[in-house]
N, C-alpha and C positions, 0 to 999 in steps of 0.2 A: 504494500500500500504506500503510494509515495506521499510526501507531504506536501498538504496547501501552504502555500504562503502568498498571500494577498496583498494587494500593494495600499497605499491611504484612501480613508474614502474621503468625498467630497469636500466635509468640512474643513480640513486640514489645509485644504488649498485658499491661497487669497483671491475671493470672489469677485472682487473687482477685476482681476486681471485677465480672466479668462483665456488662458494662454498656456499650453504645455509642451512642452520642447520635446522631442521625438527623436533619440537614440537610438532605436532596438534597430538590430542589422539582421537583413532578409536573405535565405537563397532564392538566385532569382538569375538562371539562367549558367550557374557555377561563378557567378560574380556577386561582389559582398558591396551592396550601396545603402546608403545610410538613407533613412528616412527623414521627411520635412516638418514642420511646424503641423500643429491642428489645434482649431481653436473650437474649442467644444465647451456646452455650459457645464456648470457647477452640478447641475440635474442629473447631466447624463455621466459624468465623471460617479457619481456618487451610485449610478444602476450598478448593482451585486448579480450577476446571473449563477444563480445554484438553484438546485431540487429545494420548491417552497413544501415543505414540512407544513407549514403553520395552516389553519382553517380558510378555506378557500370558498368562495360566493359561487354561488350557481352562473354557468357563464351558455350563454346561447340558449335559454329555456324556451323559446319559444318554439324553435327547431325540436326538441323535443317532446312539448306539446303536440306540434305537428305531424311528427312521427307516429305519436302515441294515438292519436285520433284517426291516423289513417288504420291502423292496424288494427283499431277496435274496428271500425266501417266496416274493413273486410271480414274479419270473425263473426261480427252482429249480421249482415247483409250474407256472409257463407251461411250460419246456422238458418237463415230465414230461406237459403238455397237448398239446402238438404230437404227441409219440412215438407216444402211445396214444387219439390220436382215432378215430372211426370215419369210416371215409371213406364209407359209406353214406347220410351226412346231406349228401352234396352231391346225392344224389340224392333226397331226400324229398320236395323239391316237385313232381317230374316222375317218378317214378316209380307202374308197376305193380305194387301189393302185393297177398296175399294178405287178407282182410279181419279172419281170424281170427289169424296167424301174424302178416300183418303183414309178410312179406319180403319185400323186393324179389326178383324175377324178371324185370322188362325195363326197360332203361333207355330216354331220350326225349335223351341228350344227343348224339349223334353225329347231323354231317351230313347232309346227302340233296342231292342232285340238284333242281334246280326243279322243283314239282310240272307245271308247264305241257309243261315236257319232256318228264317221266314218263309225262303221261298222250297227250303224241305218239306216244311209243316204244307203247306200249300197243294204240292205235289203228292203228297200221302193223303188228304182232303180227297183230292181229285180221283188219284186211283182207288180208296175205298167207294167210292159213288158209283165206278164203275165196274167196280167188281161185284156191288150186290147185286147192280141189274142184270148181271149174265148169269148168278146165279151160283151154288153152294161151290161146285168144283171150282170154276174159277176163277170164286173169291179167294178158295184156300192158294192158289196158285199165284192169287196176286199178292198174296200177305206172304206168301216166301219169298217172290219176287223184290218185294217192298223191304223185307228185312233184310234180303242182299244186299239191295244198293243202299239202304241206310248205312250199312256197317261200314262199305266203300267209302260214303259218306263223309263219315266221322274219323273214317282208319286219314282221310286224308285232311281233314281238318287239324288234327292232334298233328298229326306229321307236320302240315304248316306250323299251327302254334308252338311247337319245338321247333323249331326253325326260329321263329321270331323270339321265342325269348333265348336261344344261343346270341342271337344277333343284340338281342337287347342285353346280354351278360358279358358281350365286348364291348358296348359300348359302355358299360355300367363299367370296367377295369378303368377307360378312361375317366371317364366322371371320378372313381374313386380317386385314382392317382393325380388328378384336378386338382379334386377339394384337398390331400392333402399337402401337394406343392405349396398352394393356397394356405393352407393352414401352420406350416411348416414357417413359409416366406414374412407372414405376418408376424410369426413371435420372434424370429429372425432377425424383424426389423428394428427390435427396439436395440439390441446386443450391435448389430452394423450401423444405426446411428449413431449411435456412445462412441463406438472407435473408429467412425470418419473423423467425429470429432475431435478424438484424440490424436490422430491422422496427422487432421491440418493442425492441431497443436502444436505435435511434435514433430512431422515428419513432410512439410508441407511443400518444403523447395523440393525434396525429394518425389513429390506427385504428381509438383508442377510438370518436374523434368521427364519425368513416366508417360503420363496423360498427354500434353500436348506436344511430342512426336509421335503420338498413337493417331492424333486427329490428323497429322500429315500423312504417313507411312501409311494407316489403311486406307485412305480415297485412294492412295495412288496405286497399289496392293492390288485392290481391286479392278482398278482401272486396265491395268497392264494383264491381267488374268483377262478382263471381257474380251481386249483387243486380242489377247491369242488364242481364245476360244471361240472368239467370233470370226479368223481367219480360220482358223483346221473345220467349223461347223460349213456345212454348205445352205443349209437352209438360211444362216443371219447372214452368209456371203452374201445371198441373192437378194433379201429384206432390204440390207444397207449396202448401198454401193464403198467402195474401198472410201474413195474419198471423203466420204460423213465419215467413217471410223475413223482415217486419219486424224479429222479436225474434231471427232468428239475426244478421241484420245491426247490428243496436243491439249485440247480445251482443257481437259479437268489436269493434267500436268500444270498449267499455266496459271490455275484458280491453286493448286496446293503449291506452286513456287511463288506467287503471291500472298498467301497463309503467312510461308515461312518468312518470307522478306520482313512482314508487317511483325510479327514474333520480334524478329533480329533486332529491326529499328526500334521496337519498341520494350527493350529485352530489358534497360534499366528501370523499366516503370512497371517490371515485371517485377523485378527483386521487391520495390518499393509495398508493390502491391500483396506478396507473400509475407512483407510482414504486417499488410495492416491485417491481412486473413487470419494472420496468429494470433494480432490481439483481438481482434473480433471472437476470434475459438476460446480462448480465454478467459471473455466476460461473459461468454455463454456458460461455459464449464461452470463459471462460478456461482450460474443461476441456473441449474439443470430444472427445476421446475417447471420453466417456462416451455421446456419440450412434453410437458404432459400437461400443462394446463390450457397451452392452445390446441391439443385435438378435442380439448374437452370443452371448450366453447362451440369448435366446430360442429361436436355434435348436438351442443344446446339448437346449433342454428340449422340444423339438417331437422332435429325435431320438430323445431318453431316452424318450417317449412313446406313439411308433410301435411299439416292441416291445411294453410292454404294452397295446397296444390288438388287437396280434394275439394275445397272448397269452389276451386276453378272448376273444376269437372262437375261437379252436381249443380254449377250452375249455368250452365252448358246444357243443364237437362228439363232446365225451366222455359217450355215450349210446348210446341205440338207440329203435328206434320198437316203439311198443306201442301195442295197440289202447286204441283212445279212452275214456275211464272214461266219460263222458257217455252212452253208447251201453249199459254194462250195466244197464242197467232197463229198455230197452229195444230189444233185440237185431233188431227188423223193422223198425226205422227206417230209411230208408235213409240212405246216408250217401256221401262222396266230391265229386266237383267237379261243382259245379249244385245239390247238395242246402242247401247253406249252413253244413256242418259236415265236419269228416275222419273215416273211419274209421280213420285212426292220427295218433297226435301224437309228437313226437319227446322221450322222457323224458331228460332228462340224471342221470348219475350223483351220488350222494349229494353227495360235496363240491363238485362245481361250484358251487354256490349262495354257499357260504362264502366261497370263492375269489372269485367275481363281487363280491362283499361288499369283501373285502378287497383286491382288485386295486383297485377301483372308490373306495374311499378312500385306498390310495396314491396312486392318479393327484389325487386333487384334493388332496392333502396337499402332495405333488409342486410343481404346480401355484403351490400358494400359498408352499412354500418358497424356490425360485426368483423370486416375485416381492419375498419378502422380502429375499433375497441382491442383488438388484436395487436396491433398495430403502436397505438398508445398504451398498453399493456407493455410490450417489450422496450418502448423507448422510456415510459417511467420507471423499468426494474432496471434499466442497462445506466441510465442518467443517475439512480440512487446509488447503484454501485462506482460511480464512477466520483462523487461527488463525497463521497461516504469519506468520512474522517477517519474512520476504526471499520472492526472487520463486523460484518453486521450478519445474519441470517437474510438467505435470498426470500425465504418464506415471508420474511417481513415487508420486503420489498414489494413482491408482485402481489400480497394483500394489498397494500395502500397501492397500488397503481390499480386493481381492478376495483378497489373502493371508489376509485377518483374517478375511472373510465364511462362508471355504471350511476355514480352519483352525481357530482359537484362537474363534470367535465360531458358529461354524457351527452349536451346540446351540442358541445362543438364537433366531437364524434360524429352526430345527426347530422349538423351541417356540412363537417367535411364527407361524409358518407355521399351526401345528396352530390355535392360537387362532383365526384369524383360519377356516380351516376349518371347525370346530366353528360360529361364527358362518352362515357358509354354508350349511351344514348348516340349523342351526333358523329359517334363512328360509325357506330350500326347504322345509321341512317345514311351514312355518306357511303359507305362498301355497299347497301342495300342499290344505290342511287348506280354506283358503278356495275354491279354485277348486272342489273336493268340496261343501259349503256355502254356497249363492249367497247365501242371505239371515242377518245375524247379528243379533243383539242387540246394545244401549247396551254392555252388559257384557264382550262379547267382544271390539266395536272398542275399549274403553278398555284392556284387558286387551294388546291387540295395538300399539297406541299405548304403551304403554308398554314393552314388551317391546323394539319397535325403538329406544324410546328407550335403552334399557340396552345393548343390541348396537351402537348408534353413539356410546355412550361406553367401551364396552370396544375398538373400534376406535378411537377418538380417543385413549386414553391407548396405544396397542397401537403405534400408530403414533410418537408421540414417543418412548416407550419404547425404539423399535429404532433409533430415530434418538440418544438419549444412549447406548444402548450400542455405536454403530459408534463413538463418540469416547472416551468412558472406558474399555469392553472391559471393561465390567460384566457380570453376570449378568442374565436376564430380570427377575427379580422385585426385586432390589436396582436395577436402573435403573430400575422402574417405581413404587420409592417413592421415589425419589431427585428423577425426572421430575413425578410427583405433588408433592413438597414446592416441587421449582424454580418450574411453572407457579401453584403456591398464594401463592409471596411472590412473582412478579411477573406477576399475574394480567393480562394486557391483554388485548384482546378478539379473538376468533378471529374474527370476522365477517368483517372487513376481509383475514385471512390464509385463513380457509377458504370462503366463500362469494364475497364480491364478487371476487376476482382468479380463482377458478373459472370463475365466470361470463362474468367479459369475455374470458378467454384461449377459453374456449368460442366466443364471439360471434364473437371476430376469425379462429377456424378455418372456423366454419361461412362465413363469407363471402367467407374466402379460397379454400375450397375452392370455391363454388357458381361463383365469377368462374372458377373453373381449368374447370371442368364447361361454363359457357357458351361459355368459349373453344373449348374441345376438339369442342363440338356446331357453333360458326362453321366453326372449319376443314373439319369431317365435311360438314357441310351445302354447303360451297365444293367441295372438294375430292373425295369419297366419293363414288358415285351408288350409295347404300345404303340412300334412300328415309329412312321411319318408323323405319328400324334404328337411325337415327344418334341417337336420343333413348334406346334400349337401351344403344349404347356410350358417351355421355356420364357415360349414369347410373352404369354400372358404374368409369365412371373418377374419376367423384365420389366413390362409396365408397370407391375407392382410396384419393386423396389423404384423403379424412376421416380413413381407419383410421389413416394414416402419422401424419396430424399431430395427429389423440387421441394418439396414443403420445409427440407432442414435449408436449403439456400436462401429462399425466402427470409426467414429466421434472422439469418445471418445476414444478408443484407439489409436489414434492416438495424440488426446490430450495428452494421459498420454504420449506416445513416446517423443512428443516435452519436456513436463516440466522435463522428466526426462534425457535428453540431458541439455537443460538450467541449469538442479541443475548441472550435472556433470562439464556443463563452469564456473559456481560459485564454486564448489568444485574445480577445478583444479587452478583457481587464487585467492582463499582463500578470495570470496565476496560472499555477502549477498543481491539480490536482489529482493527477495520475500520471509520475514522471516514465512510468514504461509505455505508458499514450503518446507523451509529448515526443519521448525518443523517438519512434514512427514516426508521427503525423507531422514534425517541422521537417523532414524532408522533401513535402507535399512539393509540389514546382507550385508557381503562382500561374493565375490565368494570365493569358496576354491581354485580357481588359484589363490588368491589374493599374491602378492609378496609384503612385506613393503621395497623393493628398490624401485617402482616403487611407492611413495609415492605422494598425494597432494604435490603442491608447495606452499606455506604459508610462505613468504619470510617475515621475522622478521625486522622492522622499525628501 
């Protein structure tokens, strides 16, 4: 734990002068230049940024209210959908209606007897009928008759049905060897998070240097394998003419010696970035809780979800069937199953639409609130530990950060949740508008380039934003000028924080997970006699471990987000509150917007 030492606060300074002379020396480019004058008030000199401990006021309640009202609507307005549905529309798609009225009169969903039976039973009907009327002898002759071919009958039904369940007792080996890959990979995965973690703790240049010659050497691996197996094959000879193979095979050599160049060039911001990944692994180690207590939100909000997704559906079912508007201009048309249209469609009542409307944006409101709560959860436990004077319990931590997230902070949650929705929203809508649109204009991709450029800086300030307000227990829009001014006087470059340690924590999952997927397909292939199947269960046990351990990057980039907010409140009031922090993160390069007016404040004793 290293030590705080703070520098004077405001009063100490003489307020008339308003003037503080600017020593502190920058890297900035491997050259050492001295910073200029800033004349800042007595106000801002005297702001403390550390984790506010003390009782905090409800901040953005209204957003909350609004939250809270939507979500009753849709629960009051689901329950009022269940009561008054029509139960009719479970028989719409199998049902016998009248063409004009439109009513059901025979249903298609009740059982039957095997037809093969039926039409036994049928045929023994018929032959008894006419074995009496010819009379004593050759009734008896039909009833031997009858018992012959019955037994034929049956002898070959059973012989089917042993067929079918042989057939259903392989695929039952599969299913079993499924579920327990399945079952195996999941308890699995709590034991191979812990020691990724420990991984990148301990062993993480080591992963780097594994992993990311693994993402160059296999495209190219492969690449050189299809080119000489699509030369010896004569079928892809005559598919692809020589010439597409030459230039697909030059192409992907050309996209992995571009890989590697961008690697090389960018190899010291690689070291850079391996250690912010250590302390990130570090402050997580130190709060392992936080790995069990966000799947356990998750599953609060998979719960919370469930009802309104039935609620969607039962209200979907508040209608009736009416004859098909399409069909009045032309009433001789025929219509029903075979014809390629219905003679009725199922109308649902006026406000269902609404509701589907507004259900359908709480759930993704939802959605993204919970991931904010999440979210501020990690940056309140990762800022207490960072800020922590002595060695504390994490348990205490991420109590008060999910007291703060769920109580006293819980509107700004709501609001930045919404933001980050509305975002969602005008993606979908703009990929909706292009997939519509196959071919655009200069006008419209620049139009569209810019758009997402604005939506990934409303998201980039959205995010540190909720990140200074799990620590001060600010307001939304007072932490996001506040977060605004911090990142403006100590501008260092996000590249190093949001892309390259992105990227490599990416690289070291995908090939962690691919090794877990090849193991799992040796053992199958050793152990299993489940054929071709065992490349089906390996695959699905890859996506497993992938999903589990996107969810541990995540984590972790968000841990880096908080400590690198925290160094920038330590860099901006010229304190030291995690000296294994500050060793990383003063290596940071500065941006090239960087301005030396807009210097650290390092107010001289």
């Amino acid at each position: 734990m290293g030590e705080r030492t703070s520098g004077s606060n405001g009063n100490e300074f003489d307020e008339s002068a308003q003037l503080l002379l600017k020593q502190s020396q920058s890297f900035n480019g491997g050259q050492l230049e001295d910073q200029v004058a800033l004349i800042v008030s007595p106000a801002e000199v005297s702001t403390q940024f550390t984790f506010n401990y003390g009782p905090r006021p409800c901040r953005d309640l209204a957003f909350a209210i609004i939250f809270l009202l939507a979500v009753t609507a849709v629960l009051v307005f689901g329950i009022f959908a269940i009561v008054h549905h029509n139960s009719d529309y479970r028989w719409a798609e199998s049902a016998q209606y009248d063409n004009k009225t439109c009513s059901i009169f025979k249903y298609h969903g009740k059982r039957s007897r095997p037809r093969a039976t039926f039409d036994l039973i049928m045929w023994k009907d018929e032959e008894s009928k006419w074995a009496r009327h010819r009379g004593p002898v050759v009734e008896h002759e039909a009833i031997l008759h009858m018992e012959e071919e019955e037994g034929r009958f049956f002898s070959k039904l059973i012989s089917f049905e042993l067929k079918q369940d042989t057939h259903a007792a392989g695929h039952g080996d599969v299913g079993t060897v499924l579920l327990t890959t399945l079952a195996v990979t999941v308890v699995l995965c709590v034991p191979l998070v812990l020691g990724l973690l420990w991984l990148l703790k301990t062993y993480m240049k080591e992963l780097v240097y594994v992993s990311v010659p693994l993402l160059i050497l296999v495209p190219l691996a492969l690449d050189i394998l299809w080119f000489v197996v699509c030369l010896k094959d004569d079928k892809c000879h005559r598919s692809i003419d020589p010439s597409s193979q030459i230039g697909i095979f030059l192409f992907v050599i050309a996209l992995c010696g571009v890989f590697a160049w961008i690697i090389y060039a960018n190899w010291d911001r690689v070291e850079l970035t391996i250690k912010i990944i250590r302390t990130a692994s570090e402050a997580l180690r130190s709060n392992l809780s936080l790995l069990f207590i966000l799947p356990s939100l998750t599953v609060v909000l998979l719960i919370f979800l469930v009802p309104i997704l039935t609620f969607m559906a039962y209200a979907y079912m508040n209608g009736r069937l009416v004859p098909n508007p399409a069909l009045d201009q032309q009433p001789s048309l025929p219509c029903g199953k075979g014809y390629g249209q219905d003679c009725c469609i199922w109308k649902t009542e006026g406000w269902v639409p609404a509701y589907q409307v507004l259900a359908a944006f709480t759930l993704l409101w939802s959605v993204m609130v919970m991931s904010q709560v999440q979210s501020f959860t990690i940056s309140g436990t990762i800022s207490q530990w960072y800020f922590a004077q002595r060695e504390s319990p994490a348990g205490g931590f991420i109590k008060c950060s999910l007291g703060h997230a769920f109580g006293s902070s819980f509107g700004t949650c709501c609001l930045s949740g919404l933001v980050f929705a509305f975002v969602r929203l005008i993606r979908w809508a703009v990929d909706s508008v292009q997939n519509n649109r196959m071919q655009q204009g200069v006008v419209i991709g620049l139009l569209r380039c810019c758009l997402e450029c604005v939506l990934q800086g409303i998201e980039f300030l959205t995010k540190f934003t909720l990140n200074f307000a799990s620590i001060t227990g600010e307001g939304y829009c007072a932490s996001a000028v506040m977060t605004y001014n911090l990142l403006r006087r100590n501008l260092l470059s996000p590249v190093v924080v949001e892309i390259i340690s992105s990227r490599l924590l990416s690289a070291i999952v995908f090939v962690v997970s691919a090794v877990y997927a090849v193991v799992v397909f040796a053992l199958l292939h050793a152990f299993a006699n489940i054929g071709t199947q065992s490349y089906t269960v390996s695959l699905i046990a890859w996506v497993l471990v992938l999903f589990v351990l996107v969810l541990l990057i995540g984590v972790l980039n968000a841990v880096i987000d908080t400590v690198y907010i925290c160094y920038s409140m330590d860099k901006d009031q010229g304190t030291v509150s995690k000296s294994q922090v500050h060793d990383v993160y003063v290596l940071l390069p500065l941006s090239p917007n960087y301005n030396a007016s807009l210097a650290i404040r390092q107010p001289s004793i």
